[in-house]
CHARMM-style PDB file with segment names, atoms N, HN, CA, C and O in Angstrom:
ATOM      1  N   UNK     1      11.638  29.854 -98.220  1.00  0.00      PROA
ATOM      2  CA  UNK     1      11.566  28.600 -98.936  1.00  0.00      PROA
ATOM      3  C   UNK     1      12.965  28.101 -99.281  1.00  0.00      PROA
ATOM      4  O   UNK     1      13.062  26.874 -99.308  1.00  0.00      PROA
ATOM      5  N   UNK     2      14.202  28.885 -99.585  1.00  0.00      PROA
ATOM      6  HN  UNK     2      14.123  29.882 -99.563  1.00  0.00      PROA
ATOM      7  CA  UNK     2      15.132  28.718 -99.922  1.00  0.00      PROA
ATOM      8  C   UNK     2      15.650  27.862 -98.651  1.00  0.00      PROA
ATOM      9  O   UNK     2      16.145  26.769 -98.925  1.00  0.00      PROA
ATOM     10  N   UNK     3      15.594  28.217 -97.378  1.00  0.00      PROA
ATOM     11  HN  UNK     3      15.191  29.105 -97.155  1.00  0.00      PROA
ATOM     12  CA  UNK     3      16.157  28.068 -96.518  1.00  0.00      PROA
ATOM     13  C   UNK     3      15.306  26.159 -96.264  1.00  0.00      PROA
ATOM     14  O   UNK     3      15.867  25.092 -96.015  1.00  0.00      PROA
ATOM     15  N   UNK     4      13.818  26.479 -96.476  1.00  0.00      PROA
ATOM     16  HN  UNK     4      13.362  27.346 -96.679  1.00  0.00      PROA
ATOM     17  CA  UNK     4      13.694  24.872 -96.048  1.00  0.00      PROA
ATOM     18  C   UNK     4      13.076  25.143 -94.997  1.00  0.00      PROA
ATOM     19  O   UNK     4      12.789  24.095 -94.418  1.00  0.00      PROA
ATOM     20  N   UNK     5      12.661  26.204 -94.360  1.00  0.00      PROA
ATOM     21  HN  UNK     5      12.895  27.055 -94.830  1.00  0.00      PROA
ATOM     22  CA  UNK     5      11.495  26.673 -93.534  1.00  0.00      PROA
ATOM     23  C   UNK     5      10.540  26.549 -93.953  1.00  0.00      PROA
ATOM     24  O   UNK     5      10.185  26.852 -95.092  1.00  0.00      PROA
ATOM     25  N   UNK     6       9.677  25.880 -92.766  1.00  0.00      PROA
ATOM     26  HN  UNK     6       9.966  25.634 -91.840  1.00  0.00      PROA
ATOM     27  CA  UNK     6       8.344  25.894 -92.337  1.00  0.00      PROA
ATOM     28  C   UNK     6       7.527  27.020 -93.424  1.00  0.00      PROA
ATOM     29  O   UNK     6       8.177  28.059 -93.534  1.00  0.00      PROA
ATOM     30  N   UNK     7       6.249  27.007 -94.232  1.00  0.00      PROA
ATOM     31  HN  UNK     7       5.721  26.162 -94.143  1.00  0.00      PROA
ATOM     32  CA  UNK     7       5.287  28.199 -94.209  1.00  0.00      PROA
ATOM     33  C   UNK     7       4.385  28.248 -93.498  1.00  0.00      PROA
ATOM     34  O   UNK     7       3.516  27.419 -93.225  1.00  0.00      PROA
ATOM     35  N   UNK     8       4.567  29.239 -93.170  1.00  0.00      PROA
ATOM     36  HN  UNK     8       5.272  29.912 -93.391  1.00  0.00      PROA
ATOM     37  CA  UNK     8       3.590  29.464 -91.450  1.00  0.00      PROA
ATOM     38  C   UNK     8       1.943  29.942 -92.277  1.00  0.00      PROA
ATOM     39  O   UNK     8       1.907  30.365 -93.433  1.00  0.00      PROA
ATOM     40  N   UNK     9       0.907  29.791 -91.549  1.00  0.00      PROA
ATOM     41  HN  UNK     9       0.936  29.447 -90.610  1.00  0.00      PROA
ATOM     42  CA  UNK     9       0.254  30.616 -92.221  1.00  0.00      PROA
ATOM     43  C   UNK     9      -0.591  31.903 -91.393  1.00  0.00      PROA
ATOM     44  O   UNK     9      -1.326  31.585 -90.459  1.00  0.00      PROA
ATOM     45  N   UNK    10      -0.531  32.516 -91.555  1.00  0.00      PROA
ATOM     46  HN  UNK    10       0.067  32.775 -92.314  1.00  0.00      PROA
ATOM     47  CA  UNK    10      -1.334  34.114 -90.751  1.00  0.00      PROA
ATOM     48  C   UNK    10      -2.167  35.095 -91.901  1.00  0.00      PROA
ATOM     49  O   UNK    10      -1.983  35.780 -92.908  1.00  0.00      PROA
ATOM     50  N   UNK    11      -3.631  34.435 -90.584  1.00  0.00      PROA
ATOM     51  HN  UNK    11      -3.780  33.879 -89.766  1.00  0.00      PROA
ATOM     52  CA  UNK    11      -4.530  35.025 -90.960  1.00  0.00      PROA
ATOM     53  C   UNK    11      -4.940  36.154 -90.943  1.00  0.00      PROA
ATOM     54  O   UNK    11      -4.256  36.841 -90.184  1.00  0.00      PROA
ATOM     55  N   UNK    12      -6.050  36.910 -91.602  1.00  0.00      PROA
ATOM     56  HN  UNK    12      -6.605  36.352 -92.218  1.00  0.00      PROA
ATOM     57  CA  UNK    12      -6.467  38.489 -91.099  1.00  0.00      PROA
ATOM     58  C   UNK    12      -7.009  38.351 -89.177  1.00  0.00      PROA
ATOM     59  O   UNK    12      -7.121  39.244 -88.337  1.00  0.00      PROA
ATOM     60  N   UNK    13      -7.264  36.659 -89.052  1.00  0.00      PROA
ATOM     61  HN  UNK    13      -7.172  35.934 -89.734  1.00  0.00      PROA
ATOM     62  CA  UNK    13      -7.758  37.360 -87.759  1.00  0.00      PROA
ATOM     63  C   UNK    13      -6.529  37.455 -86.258  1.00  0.00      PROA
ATOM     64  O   UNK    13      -6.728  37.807 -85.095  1.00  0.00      PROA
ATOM     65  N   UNK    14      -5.600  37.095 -86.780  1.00  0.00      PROA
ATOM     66  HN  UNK    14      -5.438  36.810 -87.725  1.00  0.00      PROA
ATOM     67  CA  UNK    14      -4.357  37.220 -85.649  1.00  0.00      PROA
ATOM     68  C   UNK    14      -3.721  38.507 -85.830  1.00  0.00      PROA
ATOM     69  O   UNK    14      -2.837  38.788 -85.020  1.00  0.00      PROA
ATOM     70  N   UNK    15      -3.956  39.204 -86.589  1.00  0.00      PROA
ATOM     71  HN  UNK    15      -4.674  38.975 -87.246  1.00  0.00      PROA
ATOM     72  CA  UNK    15      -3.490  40.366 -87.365  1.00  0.00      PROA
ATOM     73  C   UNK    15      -3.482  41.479 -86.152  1.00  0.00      PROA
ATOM     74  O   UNK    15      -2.411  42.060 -86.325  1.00  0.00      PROA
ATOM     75  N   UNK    16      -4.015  41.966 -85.218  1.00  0.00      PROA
ATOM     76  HN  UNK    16      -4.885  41.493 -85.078  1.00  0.00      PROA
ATOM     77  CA  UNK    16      -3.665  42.596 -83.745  1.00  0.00      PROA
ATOM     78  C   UNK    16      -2.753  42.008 -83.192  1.00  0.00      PROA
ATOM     79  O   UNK    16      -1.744  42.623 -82.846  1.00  0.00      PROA
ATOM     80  N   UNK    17      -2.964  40.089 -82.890  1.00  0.00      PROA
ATOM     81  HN  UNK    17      -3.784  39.589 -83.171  1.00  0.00      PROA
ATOM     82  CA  UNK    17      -1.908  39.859 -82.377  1.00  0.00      PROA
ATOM     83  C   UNK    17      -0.061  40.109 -82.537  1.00  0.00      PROA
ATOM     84  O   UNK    17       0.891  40.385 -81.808  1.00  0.00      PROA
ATOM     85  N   UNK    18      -0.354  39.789 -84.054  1.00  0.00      PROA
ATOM     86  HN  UNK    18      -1.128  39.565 -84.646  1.00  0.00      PROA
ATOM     87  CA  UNK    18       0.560  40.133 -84.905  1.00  0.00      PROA
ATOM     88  C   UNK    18       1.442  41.513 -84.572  1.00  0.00      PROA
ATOM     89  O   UNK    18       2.659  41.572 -84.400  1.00  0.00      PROA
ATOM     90  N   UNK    19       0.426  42.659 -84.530  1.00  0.00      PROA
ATOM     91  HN  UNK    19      -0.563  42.612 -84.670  1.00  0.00      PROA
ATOM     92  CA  UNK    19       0.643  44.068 -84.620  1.00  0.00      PROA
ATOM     93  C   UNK    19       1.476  44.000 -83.241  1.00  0.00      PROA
ATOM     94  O   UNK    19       2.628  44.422 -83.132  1.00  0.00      PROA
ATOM     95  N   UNK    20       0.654  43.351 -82.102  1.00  0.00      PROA
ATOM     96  HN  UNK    20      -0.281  43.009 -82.191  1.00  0.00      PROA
ATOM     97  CA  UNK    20       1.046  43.491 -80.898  1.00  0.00      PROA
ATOM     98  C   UNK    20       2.693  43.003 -80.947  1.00  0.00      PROA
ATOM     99  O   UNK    20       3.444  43.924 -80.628  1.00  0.00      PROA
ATOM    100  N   UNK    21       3.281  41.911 -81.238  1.00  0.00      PROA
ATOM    101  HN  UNK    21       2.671  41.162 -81.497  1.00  0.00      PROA
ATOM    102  CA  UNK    21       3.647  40.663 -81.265  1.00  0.00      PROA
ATOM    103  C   UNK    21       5.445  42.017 -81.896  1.00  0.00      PROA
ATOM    104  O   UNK    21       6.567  42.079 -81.394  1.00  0.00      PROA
ATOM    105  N   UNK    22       4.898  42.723 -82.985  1.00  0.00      PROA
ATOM    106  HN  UNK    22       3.986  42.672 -83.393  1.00  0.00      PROA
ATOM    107  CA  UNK    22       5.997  43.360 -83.857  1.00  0.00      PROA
ATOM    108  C   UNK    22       6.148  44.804 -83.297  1.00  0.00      PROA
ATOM    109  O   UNK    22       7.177  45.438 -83.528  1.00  0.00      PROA
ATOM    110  N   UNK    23       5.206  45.291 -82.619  1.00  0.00      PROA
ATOM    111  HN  UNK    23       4.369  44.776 -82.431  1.00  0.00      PROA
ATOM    112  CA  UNK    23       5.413  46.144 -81.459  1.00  0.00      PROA
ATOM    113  C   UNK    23       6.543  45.883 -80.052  1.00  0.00      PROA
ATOM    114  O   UNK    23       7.529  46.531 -79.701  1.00  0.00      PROA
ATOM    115  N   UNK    24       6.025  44.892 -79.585  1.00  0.00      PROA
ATOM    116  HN  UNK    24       5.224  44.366 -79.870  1.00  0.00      PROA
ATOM    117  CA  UNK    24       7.209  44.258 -78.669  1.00  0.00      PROA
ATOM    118  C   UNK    24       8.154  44.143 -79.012  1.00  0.00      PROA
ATOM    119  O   UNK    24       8.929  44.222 -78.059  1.00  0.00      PROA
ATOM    120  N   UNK    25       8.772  43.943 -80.140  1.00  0.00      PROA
ATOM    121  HN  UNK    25       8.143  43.879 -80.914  1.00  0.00      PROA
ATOM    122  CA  UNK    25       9.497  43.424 -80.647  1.00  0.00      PROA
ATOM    123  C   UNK    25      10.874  44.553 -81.285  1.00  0.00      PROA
ATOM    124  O   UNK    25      10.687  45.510 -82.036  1.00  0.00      PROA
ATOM    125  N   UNK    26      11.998  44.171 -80.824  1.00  0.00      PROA
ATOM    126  HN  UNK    26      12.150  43.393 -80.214  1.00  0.00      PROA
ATOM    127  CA  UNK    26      13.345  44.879 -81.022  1.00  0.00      PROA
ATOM    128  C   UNK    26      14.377  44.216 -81.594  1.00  0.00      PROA
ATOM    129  O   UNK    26      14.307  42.987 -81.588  1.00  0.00      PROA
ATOM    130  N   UNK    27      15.564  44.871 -82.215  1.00  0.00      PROA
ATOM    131  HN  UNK    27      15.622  45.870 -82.220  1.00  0.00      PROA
ATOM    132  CA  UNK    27      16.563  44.417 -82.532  1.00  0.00      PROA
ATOM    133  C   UNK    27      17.414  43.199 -81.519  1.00  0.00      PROA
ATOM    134  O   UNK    27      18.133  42.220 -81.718  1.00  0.00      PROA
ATOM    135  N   UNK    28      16.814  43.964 -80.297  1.00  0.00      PROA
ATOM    136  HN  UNK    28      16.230  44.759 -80.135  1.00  0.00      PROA
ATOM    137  CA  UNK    28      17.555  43.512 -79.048  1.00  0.00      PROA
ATOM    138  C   UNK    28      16.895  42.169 -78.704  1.00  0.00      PROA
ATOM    139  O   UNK    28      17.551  41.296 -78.135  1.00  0.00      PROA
ATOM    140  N   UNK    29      15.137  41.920 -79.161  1.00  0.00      PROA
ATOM    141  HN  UNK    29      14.603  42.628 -79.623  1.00  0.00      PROA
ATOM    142  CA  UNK    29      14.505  41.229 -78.383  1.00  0.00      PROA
ATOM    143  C   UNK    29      13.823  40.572 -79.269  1.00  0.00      PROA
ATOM    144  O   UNK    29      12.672  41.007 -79.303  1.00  0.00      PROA
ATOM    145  N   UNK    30      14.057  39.463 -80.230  1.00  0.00      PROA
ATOM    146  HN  UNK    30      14.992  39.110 -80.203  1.00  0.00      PROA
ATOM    147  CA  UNK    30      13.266  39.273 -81.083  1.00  0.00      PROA
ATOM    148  C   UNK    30      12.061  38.393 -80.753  1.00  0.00      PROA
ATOM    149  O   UNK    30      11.240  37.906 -81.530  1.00  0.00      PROA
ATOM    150  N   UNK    31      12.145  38.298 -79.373  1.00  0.00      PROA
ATOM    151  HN  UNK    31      12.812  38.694 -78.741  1.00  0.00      PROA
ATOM    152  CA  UNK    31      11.519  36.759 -79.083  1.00  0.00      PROA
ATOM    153  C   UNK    31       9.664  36.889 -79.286  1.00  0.00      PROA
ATOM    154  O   UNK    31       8.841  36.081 -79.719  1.00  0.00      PROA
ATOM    155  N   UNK    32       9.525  38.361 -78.722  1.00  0.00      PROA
ATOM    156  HN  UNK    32      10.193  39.017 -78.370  1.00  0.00      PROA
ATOM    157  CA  UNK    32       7.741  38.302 -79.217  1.00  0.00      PROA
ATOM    158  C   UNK    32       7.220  38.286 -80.287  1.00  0.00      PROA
ATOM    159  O   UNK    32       5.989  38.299 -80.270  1.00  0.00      PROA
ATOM    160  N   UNK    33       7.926  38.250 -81.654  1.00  0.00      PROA
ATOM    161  HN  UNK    33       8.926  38.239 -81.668  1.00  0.00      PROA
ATOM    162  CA  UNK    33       7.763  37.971 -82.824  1.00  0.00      PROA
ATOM    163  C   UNK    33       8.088  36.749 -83.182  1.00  0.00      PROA
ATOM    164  O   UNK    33       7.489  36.234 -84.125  1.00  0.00      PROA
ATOM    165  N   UNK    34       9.044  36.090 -82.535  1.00  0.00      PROA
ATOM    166  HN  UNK    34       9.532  36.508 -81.768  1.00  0.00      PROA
ATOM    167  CA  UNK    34       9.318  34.427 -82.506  1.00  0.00      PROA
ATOM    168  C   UNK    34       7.955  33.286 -82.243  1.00  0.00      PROA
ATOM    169  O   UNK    34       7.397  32.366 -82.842  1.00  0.00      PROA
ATOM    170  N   UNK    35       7.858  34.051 -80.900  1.00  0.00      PROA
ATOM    171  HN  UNK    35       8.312  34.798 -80.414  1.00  0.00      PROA
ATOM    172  CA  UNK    35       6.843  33.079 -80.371  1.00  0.00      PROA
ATOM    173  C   UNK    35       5.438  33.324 -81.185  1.00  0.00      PROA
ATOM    174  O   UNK    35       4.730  32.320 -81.263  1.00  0.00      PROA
ATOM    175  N   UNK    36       4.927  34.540 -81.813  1.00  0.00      PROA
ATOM    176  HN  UNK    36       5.502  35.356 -81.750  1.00  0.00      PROA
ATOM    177  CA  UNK    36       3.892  34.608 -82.349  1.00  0.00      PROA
ATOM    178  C   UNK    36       3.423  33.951 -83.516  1.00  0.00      PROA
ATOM    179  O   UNK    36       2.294  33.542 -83.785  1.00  0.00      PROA
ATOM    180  N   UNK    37       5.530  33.886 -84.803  1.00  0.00      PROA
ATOM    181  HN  UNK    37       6.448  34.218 -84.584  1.00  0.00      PROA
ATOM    182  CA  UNK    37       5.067  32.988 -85.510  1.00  0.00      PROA
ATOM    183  C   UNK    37       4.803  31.592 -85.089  1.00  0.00      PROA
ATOM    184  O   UNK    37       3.855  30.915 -85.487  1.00  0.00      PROA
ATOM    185  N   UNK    38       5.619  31.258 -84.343  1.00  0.00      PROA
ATOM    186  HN  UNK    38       6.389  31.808 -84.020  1.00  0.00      PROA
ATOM    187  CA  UNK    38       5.770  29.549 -83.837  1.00  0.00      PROA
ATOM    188  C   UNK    38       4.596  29.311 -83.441  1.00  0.00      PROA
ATOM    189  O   UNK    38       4.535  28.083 -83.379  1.00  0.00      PROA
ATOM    190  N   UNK    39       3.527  29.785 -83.103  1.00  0.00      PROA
ATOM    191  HN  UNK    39       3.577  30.783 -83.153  1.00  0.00      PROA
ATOM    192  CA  UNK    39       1.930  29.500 -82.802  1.00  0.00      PROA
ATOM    193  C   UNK    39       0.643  29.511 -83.843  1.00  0.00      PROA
ATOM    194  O   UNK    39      -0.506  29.071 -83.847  1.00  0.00      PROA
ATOM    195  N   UNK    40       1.724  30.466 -84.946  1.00  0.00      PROA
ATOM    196  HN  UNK    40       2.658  30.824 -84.942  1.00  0.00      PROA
ATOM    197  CA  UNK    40       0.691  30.078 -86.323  1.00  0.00      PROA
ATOM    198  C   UNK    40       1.175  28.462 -87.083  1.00  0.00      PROA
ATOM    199  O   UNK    40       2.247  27.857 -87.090  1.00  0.00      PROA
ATOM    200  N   UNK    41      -0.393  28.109 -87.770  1.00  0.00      PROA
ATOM    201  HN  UNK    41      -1.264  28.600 -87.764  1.00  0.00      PROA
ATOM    202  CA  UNK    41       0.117  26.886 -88.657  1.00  0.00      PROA
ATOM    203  C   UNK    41       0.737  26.859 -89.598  1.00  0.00      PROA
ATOM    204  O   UNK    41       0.818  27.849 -90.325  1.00  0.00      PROA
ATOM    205  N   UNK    42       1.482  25.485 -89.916  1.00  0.00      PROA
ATOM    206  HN  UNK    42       1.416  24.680 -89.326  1.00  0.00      PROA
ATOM    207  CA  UNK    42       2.347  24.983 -91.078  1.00  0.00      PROA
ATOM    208  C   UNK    42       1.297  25.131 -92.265  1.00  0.00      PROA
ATOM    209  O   UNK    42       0.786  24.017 -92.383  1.00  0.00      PROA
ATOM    210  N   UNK    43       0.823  25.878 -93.063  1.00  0.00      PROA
ATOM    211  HN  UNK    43       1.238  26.783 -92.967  1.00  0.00      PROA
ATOM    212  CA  UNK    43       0.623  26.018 -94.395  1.00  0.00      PROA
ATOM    213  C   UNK    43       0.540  25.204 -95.180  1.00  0.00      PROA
ATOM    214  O   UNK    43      -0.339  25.116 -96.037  1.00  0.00      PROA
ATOM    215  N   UNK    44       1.787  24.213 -94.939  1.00  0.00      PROA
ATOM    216  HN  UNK    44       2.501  24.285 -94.242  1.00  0.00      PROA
ATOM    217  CA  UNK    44       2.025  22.964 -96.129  1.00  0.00      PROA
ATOM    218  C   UNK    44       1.509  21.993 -95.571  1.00  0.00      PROA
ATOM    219  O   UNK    44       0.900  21.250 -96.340  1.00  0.00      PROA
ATOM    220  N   UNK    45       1.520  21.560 -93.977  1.00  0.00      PROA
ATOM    221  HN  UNK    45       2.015  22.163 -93.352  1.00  0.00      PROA
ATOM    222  CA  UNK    45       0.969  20.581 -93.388  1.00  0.00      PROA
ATOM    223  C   UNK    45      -0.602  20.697 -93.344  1.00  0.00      PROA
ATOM    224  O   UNK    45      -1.303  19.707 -93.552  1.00  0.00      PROA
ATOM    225  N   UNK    46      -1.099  21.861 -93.084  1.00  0.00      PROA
ATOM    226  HN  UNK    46      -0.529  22.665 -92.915  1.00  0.00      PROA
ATOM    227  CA  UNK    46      -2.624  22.181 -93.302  1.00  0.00      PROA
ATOM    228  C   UNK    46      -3.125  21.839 -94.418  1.00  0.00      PROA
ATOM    229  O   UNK    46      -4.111  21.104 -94.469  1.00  0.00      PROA
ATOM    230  N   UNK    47      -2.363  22.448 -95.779  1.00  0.00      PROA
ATOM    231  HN  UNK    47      -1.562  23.045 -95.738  1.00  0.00      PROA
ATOM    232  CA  UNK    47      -3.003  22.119 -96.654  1.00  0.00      PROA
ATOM    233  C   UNK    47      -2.477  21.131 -98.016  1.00  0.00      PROA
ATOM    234  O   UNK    47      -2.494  21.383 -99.221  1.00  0.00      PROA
ATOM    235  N   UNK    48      -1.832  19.432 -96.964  1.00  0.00      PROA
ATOM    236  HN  UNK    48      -1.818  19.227 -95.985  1.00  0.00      PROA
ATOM    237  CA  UNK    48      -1.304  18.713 -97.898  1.00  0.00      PROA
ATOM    238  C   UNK    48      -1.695  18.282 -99.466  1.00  0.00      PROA
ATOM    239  O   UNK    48      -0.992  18.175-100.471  1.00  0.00      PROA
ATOM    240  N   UNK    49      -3.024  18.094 -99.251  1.00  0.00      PROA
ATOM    241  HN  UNK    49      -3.594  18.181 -98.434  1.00  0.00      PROA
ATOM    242  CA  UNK    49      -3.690  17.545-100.057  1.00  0.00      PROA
ATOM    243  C   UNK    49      -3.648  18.660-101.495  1.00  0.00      PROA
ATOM    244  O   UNK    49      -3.961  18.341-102.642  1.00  0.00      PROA
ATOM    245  N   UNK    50      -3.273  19.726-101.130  1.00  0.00      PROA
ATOM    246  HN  UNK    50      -3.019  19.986-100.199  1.00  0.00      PROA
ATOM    247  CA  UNK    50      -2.793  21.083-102.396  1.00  0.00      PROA
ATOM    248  C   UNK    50      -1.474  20.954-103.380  1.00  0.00      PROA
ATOM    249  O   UNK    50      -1.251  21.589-104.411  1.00  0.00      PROA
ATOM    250  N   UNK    51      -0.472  19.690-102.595  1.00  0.00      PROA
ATOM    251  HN  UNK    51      -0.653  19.174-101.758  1.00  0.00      PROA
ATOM    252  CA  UNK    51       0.694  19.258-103.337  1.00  0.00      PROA
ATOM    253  C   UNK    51       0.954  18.364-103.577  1.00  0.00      PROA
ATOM    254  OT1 UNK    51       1.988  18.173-104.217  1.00  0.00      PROA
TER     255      UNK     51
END
């Protein structure tokens, strides 16, 4: 929030994907954890009508 990023939101049911997503995922290679958040929704845009 500090930064002015997006809140993504992730559900219990992507939660394998997720697992999968941070499994792939290395110091070296961050990108399968990139792309997994970038496919969950904006939080704030979903739920405007909350602010």
């Amino acid at each position: 929030m500090d930064n002015k990023l997006p809140l993504k939101y992730m559900n219990g049911e992507s939660a394998e994907e997720y697992k999968k997503a941070l499994g792939a995922a290395s110091i070296e290679n961050i990108e399968p954890l990139v792309q997994y958040i970038q496919k969950q929704k904006d939080f704030i845009e979903d739920n405007r009508n909350m602010f």
